[in-house]
C-alpha positions, 0 to 999 in steps of 0.5 A: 738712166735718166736725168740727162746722164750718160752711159760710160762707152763701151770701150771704157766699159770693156777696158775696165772689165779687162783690167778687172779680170787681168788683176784677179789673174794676177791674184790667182797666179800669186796666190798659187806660186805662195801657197807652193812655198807653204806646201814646202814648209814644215809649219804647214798642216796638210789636213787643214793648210793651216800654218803652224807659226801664225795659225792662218788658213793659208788657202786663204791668206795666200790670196790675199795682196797685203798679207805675209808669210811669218817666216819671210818665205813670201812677201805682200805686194801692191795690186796696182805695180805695173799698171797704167791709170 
């Protein structure tokens, strides 16, 4: 870097990666626990996990935080509940 600009520390580097990887976590876990609700539905179609009533492909909708399901069985949630700034 030049310009007489400094480097973030390490710590803050590592604290940010930490964060990082604690939040994809949480996606990950999220998404598992939807995609089970809409394995227990009848408006999925297992061959291609698409959803009858909205026509999403819900290995990927489950995934992501702002998305719902149509039917009320799982809700969208904000990353950041729970986390310190």
């Amino acid at each position: 870097m030049g310009g007489g600009e400094k480097s973030p520390p390490f710590l803050c580097l590592y604290t940010s990666m930490v964060k990082l990887v604690t939040r994809w976590t949480k996606r990950k876990e999220i998404a598992a626990e939807r995609l089970k609700h809409c394995e227990q539905c009848d408006q999925l179609e297992l061959d291609t996990y698409r959803c009858k009533k909205c026509g999403c492909f819900m290995k990927f909708k489950t995934e992501w935080p702002y998305a719902k399901c149509p039917l009320d069985k799982w809700t969208s949630y904000e990353e950041d509940q729970g986390e310190q700034q």
